[in-house]
mmCIF file of the N, C-alpha and C atoms, coordinates in Angstrom:
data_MODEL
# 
_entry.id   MODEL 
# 
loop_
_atom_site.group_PDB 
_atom_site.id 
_atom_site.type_symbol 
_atom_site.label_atom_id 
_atom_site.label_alt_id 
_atom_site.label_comp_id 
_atom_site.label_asym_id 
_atom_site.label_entity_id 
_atom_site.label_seq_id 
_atom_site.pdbx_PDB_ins_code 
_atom_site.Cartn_x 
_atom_site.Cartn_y 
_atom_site.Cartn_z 
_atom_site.occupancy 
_atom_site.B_iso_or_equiv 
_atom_site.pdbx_formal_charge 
_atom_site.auth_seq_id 
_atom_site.auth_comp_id 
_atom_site.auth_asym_id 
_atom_site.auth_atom_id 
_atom_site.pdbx_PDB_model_num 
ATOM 1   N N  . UNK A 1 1  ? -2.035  6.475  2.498  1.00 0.00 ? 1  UNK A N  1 
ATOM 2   C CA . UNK A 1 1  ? -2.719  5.505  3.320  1.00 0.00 ? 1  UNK A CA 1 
ATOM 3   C C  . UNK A 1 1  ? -3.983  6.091  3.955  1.00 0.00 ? 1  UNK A C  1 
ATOM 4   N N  . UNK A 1 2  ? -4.150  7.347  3.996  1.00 0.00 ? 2  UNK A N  1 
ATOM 5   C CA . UNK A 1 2  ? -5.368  8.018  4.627  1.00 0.00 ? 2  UNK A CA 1 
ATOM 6   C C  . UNK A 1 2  ? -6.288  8.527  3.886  1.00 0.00 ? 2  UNK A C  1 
ATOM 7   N N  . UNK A 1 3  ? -5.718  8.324  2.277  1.00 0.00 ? 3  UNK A N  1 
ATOM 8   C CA . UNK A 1 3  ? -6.966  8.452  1.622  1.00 0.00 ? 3  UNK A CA 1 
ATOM 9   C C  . UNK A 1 3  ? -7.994  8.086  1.866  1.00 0.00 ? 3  UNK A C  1 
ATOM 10  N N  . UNK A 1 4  ? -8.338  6.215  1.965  1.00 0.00 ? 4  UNK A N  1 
ATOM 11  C CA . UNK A 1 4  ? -9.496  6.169  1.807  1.00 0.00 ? 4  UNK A CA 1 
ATOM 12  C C  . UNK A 1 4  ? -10.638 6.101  2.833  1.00 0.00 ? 4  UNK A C  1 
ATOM 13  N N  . UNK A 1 5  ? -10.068 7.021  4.310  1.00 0.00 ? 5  UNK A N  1 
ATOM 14  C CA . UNK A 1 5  ? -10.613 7.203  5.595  1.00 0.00 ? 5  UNK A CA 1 
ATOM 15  C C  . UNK A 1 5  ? -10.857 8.895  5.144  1.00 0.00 ? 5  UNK A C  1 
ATOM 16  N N  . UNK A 1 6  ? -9.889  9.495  4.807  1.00 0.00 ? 6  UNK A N  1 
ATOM 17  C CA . UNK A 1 6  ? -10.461 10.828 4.703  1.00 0.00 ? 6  UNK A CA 1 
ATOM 18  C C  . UNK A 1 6  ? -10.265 12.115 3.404  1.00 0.00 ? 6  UNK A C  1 
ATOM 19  N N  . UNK A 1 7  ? -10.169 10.875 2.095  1.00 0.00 ? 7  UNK A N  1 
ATOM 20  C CA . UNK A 1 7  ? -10.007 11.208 0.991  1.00 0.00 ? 7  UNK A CA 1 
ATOM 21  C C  . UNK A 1 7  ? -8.530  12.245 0.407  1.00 0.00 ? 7  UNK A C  1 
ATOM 22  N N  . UNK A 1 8  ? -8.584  13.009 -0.477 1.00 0.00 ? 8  UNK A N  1 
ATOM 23  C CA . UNK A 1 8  ? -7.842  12.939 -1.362 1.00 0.00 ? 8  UNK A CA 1 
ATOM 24  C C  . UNK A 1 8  ? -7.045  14.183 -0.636 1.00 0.00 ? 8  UNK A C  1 
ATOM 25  N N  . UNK A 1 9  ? -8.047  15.390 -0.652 1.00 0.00 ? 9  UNK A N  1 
ATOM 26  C CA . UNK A 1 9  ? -7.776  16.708 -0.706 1.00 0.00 ? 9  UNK A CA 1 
ATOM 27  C C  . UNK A 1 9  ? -6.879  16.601 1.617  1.00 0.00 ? 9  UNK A C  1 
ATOM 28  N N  . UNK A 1 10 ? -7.219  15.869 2.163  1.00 0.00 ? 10 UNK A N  1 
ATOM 29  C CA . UNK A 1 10 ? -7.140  15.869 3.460  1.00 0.00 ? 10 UNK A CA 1 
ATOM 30  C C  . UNK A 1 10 ? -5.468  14.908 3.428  1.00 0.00 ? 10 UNK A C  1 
ATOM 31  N N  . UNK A 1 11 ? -5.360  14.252 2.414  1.00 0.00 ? 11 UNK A N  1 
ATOM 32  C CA . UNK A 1 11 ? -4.269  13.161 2.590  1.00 0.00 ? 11 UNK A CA 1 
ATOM 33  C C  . UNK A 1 11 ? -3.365  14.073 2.122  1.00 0.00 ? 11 UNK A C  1 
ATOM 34  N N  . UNK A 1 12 ? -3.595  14.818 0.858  1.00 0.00 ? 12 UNK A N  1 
ATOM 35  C CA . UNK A 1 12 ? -2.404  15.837 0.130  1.00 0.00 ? 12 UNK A CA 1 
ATOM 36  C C  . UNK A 1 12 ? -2.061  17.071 1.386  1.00 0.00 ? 12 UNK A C  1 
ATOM 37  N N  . UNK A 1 13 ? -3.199  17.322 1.861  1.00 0.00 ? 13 UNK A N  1 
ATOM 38  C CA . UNK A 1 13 ? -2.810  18.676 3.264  1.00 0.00 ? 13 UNK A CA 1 
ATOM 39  C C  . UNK A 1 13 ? -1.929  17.677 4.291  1.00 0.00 ? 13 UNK A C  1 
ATOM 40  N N  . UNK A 1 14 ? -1.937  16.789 4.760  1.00 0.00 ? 14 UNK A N  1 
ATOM 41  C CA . UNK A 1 14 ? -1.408  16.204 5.650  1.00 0.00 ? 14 UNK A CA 1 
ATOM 42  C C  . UNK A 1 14 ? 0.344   15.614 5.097  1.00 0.00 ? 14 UNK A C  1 
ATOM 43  N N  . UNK A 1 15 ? 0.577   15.359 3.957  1.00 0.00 ? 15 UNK A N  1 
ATOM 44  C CA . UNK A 1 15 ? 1.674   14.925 3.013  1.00 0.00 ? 15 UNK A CA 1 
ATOM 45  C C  . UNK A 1 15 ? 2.432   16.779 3.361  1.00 0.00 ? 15 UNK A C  1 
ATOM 46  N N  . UNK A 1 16 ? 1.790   17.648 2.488  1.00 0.00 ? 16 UNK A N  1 
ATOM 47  C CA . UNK A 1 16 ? 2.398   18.700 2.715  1.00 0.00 ? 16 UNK A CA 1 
ATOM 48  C C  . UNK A 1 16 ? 2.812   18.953 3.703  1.00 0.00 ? 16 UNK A C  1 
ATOM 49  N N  . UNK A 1 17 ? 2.007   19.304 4.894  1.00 0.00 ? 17 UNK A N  1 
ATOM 50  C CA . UNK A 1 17 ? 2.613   19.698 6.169  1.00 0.00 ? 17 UNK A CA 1 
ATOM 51  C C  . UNK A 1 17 ? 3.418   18.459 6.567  1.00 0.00 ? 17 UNK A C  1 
ATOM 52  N N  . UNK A 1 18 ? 3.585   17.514 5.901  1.00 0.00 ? 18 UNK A N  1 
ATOM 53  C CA . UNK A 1 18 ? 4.864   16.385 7.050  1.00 0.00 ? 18 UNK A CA 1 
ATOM 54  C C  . UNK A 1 18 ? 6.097   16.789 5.943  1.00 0.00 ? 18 UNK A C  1 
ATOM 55  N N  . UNK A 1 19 ? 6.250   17.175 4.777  1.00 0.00 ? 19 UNK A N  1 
ATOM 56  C CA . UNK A 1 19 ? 6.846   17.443 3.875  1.00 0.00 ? 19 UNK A CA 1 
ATOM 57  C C  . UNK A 1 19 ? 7.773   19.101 4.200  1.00 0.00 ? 19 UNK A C  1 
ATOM 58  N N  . UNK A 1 20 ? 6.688   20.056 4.897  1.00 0.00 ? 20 UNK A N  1 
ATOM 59  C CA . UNK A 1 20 ? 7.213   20.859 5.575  1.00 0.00 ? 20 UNK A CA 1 
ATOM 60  C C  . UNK A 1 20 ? 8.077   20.681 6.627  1.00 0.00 ? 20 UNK A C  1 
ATOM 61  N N  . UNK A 1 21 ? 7.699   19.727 7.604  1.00 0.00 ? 21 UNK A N  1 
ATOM 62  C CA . UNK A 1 21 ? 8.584   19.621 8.815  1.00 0.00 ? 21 UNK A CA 1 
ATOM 63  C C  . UNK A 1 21 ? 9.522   18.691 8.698  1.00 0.00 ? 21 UNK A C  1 
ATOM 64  N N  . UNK A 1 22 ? 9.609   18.121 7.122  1.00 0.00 ? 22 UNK A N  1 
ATOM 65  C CA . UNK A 1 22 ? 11.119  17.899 6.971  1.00 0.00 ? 22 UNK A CA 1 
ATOM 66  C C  . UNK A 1 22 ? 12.191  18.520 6.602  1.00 0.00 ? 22 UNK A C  1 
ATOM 67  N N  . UNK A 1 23 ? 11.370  19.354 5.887  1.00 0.00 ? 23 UNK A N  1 
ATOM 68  C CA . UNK A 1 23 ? 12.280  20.432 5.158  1.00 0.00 ? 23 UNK A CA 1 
ATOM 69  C C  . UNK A 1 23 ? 12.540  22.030 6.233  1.00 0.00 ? 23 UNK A C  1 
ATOM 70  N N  . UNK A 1 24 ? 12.322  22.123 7.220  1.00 0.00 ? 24 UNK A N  1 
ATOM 71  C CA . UNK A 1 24 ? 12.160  22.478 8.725  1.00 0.00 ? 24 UNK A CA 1 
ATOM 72  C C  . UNK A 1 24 ? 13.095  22.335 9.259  1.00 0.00 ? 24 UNK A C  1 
ATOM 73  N N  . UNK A 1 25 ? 13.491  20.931 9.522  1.00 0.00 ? 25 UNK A N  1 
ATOM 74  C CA . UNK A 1 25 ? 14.640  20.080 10.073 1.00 0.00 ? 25 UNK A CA 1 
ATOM 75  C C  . UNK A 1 25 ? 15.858  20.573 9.881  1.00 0.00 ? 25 UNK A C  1 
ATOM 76  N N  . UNK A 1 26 ? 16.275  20.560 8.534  1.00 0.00 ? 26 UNK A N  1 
ATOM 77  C CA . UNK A 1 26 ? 17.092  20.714 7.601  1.00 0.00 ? 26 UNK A CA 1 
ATOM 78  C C  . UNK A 1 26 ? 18.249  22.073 8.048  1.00 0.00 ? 26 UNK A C  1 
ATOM 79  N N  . UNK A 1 27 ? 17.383  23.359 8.108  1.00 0.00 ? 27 UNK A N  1 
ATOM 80  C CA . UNK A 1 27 ? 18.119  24.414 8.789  1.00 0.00 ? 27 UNK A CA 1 
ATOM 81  C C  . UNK A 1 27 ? 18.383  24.240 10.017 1.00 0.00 ? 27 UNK A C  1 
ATOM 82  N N  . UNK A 1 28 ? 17.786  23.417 11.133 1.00 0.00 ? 28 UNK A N  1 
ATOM 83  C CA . UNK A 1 28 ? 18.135  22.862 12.348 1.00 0.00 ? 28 UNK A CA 1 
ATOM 84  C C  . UNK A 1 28 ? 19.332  22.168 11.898 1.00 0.00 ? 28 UNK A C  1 
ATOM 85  N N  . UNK A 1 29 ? 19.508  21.241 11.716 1.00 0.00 ? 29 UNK A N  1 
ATOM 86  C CA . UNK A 1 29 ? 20.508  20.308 11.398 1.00 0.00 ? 29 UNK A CA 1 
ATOM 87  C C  . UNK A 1 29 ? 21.950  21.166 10.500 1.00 0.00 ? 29 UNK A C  1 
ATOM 88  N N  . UNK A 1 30 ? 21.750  21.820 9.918  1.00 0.00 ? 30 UNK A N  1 
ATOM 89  C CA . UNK A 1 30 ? 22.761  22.652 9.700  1.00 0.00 ? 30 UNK A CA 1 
ATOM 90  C C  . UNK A 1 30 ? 23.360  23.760 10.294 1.00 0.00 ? 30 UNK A C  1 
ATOM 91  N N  . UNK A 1 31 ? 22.558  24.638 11.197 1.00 0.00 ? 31 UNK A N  1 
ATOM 92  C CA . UNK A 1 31 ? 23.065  25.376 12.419 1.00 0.00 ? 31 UNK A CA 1 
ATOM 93  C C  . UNK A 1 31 ? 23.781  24.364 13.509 1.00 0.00 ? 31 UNK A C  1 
ATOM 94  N N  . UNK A 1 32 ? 22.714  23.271 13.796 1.00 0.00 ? 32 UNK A N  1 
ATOM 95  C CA . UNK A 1 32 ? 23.132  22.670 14.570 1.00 0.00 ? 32 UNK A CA 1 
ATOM 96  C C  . UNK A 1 32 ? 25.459  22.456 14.279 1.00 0.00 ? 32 UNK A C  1 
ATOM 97  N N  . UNK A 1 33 ? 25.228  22.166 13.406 1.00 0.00 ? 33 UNK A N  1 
ATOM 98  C CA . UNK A 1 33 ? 26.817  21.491 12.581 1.00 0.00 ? 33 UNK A CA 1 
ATOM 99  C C  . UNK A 1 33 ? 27.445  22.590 12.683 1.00 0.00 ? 33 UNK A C  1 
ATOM 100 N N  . UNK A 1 34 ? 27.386  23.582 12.305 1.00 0.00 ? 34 UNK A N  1 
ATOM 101 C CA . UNK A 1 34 ? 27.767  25.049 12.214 1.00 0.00 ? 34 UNK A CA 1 
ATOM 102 C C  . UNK A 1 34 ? 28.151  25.698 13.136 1.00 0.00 ? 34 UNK A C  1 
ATOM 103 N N  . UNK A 1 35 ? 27.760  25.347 14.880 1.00 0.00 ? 35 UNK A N  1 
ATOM 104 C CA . UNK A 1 35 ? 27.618  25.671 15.950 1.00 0.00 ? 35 UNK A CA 1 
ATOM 105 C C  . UNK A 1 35 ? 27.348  27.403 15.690 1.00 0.00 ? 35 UNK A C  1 
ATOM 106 N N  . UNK A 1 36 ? 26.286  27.455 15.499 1.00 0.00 ? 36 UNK A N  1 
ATOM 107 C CA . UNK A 1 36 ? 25.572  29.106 15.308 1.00 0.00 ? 36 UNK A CA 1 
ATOM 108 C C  . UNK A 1 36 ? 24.233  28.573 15.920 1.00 0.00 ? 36 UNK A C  1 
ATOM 109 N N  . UNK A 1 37 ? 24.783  29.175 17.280 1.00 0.00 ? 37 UNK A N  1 
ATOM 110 C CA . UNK A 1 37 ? 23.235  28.925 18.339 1.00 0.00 ? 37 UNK A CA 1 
ATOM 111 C C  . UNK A 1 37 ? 21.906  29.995 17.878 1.00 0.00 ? 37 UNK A C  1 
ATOM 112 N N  . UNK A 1 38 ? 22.139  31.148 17.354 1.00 0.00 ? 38 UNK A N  1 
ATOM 113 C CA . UNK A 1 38 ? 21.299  31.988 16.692 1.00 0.00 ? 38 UNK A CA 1 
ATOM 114 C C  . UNK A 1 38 ? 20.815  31.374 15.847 1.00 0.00 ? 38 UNK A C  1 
ATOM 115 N N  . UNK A 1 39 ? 21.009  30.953 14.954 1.00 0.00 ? 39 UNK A N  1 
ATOM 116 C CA . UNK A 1 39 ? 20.391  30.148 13.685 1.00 0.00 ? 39 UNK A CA 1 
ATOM 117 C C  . UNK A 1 39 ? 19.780  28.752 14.203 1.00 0.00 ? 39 UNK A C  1 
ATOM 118 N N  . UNK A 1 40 ? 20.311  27.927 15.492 1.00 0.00 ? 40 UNK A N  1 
ATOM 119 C CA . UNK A 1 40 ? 19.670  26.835 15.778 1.00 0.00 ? 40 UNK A CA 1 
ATOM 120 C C  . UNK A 1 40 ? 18.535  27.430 16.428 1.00 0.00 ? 40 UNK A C  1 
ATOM 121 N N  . UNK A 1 41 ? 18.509  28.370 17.392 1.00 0.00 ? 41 UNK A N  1 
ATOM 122 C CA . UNK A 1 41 ? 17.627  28.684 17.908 1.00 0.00 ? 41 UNK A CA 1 
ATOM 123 C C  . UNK A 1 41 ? 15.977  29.409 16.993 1.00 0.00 ? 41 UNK A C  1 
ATOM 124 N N  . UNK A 1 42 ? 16.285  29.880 16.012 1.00 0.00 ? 42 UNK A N  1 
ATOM 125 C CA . UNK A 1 42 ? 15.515  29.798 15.144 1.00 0.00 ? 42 UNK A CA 1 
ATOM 126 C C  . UNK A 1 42 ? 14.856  28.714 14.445 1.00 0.00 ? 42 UNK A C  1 
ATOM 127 N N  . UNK A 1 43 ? 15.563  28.070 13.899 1.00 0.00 ? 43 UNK A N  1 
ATOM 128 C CA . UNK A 1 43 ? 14.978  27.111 12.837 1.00 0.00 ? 43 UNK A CA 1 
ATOM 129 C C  . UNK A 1 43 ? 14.308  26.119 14.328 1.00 0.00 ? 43 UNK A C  1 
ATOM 130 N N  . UNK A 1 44 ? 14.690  25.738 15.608 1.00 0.00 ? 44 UNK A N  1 
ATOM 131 C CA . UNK A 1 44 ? 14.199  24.848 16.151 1.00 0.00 ? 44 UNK A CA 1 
ATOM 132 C C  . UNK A 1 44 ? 12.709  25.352 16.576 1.00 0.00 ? 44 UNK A C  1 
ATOM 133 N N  . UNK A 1 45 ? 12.260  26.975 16.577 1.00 0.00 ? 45 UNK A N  1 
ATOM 134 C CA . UNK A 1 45 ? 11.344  27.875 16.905 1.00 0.00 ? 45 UNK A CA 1 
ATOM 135 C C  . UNK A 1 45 ? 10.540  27.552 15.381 1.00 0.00 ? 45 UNK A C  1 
ATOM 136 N N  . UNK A 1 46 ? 11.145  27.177 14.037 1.00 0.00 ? 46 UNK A N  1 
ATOM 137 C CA . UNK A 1 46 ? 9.908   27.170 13.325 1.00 0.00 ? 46 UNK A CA 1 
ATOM 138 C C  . UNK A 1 46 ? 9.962   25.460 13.024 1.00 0.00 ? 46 UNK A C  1 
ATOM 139 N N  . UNK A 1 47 ? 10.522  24.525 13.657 1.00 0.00 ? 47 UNK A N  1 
ATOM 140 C CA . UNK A 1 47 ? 9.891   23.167 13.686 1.00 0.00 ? 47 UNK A CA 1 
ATOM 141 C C  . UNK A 1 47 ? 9.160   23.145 15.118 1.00 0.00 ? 47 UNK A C  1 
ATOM 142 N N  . UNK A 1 48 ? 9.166   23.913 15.292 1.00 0.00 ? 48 UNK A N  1 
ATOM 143 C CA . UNK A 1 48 ? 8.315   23.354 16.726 1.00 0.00 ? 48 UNK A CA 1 
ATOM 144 C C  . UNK A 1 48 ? 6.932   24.366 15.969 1.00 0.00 ? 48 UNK A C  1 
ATOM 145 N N  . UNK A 1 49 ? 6.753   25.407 15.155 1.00 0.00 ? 49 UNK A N  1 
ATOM 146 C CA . UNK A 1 49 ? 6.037   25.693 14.673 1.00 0.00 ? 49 UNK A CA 1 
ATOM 147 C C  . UNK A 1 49 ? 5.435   24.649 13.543 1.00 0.00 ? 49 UNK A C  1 
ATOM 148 N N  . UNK A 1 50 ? 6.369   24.309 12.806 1.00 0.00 ? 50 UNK A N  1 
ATOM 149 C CA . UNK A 1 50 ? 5.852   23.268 11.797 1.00 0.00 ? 50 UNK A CA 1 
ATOM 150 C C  . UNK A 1 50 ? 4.691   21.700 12.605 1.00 0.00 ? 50 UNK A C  1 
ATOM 151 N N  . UNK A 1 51 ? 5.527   21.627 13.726 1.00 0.00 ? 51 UNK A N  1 
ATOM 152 C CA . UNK A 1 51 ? 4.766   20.518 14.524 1.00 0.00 ? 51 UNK A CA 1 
ATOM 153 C C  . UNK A 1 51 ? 3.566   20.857 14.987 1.00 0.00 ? 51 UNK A C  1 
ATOM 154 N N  . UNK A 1 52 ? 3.236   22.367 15.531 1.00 0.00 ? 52 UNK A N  1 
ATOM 155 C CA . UNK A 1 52 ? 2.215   22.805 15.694 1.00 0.00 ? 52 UNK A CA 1 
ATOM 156 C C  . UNK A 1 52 ? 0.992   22.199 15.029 1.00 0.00 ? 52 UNK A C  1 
ATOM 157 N N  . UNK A 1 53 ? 1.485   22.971 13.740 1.00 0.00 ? 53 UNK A N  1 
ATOM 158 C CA . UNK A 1 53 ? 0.293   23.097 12.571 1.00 0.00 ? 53 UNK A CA 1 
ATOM 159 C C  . UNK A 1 53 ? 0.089   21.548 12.094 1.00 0.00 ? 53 UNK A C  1 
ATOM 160 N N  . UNK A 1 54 ? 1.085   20.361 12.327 1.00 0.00 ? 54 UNK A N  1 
ATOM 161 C CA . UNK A 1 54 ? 0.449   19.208 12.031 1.00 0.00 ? 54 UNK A CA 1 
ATOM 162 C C  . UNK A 1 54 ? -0.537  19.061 13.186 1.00 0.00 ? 54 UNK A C  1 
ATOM 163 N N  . UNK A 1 55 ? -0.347  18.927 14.077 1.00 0.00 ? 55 UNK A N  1 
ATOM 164 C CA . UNK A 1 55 ? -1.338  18.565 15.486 1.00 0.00 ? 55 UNK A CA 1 
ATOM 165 C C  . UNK A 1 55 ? -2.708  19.446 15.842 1.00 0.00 ? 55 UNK A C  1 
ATOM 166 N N  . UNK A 1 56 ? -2.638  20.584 14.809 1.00 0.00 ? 56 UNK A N  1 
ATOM 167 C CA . UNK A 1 56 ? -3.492  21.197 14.552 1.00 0.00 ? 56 UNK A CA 1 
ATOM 168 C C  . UNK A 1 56 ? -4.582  20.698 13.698 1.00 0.00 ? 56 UNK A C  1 
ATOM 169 N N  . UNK A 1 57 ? -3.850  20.257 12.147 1.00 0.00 ? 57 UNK A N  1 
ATOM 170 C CA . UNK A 1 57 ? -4.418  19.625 11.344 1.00 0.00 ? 57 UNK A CA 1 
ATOM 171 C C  . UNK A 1 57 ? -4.804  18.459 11.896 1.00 0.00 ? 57 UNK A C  1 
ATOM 172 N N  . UNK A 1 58 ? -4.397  17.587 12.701 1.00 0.00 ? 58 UNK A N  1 
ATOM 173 C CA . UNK A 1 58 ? -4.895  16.470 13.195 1.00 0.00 ? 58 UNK A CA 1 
ATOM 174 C C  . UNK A 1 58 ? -5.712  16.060 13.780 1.00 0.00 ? 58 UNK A C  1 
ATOM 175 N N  . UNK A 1 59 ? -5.785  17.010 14.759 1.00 0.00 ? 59 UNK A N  1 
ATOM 176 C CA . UNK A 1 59 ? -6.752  17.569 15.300 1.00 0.00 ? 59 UNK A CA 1 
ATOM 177 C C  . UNK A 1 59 ? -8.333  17.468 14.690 1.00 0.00 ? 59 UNK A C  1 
ATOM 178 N N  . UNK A 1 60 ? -8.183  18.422 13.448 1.00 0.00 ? 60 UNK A N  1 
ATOM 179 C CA . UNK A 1 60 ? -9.569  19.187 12.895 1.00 0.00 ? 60 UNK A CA 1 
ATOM 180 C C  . UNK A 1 60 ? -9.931  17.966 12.375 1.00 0.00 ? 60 UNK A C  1 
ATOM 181 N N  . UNK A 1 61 ? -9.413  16.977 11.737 1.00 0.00 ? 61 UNK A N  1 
ATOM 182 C CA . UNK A 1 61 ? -10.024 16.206 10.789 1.00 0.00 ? 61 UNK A CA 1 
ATOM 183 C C  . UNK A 1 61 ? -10.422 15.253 11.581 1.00 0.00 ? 61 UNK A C  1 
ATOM 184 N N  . UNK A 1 62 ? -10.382 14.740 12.893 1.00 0.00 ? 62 UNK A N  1 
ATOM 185 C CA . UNK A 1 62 ? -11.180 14.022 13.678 1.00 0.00 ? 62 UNK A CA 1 
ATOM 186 C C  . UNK A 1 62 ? -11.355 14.444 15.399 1.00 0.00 ? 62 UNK A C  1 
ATOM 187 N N  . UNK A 1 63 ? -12.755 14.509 15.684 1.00 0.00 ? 63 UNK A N  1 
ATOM 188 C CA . UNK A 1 63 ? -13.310 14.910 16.701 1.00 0.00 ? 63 UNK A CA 1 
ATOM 189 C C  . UNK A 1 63 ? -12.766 14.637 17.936 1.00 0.00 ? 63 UNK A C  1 
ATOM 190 N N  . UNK A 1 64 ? -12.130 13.079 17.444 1.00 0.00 ? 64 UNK A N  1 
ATOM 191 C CA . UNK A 1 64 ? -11.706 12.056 18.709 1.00 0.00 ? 64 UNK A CA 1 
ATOM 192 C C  . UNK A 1 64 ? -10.369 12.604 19.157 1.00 0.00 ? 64 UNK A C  1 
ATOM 193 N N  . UNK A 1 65 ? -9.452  13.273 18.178 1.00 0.00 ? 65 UNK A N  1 
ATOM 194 C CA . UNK A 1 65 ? -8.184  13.561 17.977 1.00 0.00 ? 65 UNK A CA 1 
ATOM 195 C C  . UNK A 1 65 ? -7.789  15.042 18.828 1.00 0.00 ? 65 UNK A C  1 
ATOM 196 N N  . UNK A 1 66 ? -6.902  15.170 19.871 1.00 0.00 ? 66 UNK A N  1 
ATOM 197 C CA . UNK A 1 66 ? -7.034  16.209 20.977 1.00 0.00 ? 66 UNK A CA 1 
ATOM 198 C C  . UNK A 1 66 ? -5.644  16.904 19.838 1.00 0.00 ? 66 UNK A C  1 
ATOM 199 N N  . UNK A 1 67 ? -5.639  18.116 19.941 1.00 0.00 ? 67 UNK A N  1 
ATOM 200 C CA . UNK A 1 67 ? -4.270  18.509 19.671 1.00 0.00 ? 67 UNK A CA 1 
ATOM 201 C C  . UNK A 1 67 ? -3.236  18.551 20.711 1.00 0.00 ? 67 UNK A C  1 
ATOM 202 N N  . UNK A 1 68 ? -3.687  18.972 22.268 1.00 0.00 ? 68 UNK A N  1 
ATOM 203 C CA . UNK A 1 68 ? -2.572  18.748 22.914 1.00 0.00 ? 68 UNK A CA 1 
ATOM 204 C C  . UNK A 1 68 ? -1.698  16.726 23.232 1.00 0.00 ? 68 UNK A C  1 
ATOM 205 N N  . UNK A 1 69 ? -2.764  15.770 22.762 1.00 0.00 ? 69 UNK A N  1 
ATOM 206 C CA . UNK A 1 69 ? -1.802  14.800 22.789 1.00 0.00 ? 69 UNK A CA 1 
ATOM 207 C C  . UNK A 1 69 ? -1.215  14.881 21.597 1.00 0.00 ? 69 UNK A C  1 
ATOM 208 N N  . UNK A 1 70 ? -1.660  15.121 20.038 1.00 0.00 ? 70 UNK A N  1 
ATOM 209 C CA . UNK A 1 70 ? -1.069  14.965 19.014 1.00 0.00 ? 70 UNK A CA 1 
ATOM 210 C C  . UNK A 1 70 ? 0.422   15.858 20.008 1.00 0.00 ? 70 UNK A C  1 
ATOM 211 N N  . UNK A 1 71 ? 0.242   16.762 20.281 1.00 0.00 ? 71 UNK A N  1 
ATOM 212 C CA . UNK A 1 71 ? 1.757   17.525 20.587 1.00 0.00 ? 71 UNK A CA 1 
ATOM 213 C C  . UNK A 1 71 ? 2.565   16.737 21.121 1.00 0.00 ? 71 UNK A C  1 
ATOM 214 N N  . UNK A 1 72 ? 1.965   15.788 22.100 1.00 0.00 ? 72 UNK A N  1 
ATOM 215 C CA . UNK A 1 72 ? 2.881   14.658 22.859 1.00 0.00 ? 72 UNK A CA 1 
ATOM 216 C C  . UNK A 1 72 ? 4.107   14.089 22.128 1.00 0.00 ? 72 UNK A C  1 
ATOM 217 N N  . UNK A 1 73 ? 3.533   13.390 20.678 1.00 0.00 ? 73 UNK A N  1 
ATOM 218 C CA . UNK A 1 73 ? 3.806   12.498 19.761 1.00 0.00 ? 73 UNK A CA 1 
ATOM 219 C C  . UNK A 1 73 ? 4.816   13.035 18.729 1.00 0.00 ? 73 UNK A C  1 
ATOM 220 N N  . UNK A 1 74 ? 4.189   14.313 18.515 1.00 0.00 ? 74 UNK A N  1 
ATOM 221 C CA . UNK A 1 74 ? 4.841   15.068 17.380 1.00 0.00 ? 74 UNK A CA 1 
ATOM 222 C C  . UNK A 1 74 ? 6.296   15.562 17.715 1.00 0.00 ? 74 UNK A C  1 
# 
């Protein structure tokens, strides 16, 4: 859907990184079940990393776009 605001190569970077922070989730959600607070506490340290780097990316590709609200949202 964001192709044709900010083309091809910007829609595939943005697919990836949401593609990452699903697959992110995933080890959360299975520590979580597992009750292994070591392992939740990790994987929740690299989705909150994965969320980063979208709000980062969101950021760059428009001027108007703050990263600390993208963080709000994300």
């Amino acid at each position: 859907m964001l192709e044709p605001y900010f083309g091809v190569k910007v829609s595939e970077q943005l697919q990836n990184l949401l593609l990452l922070y699903i697959v992110s989730a995933q080890p959360l959600i299975t520590a979580e079940n597992n009750k292994d607070q070591q392992a939740t506490d990790a994987a929740a340290i690299a989705l909150y990393k994965s969320s980063d780097d979208i709000a980062d990316f969101l950021a760059s590709i428009n001027p108007y776009w703050n990263k600390s609200q993208w963080q709000l949202f994300i």
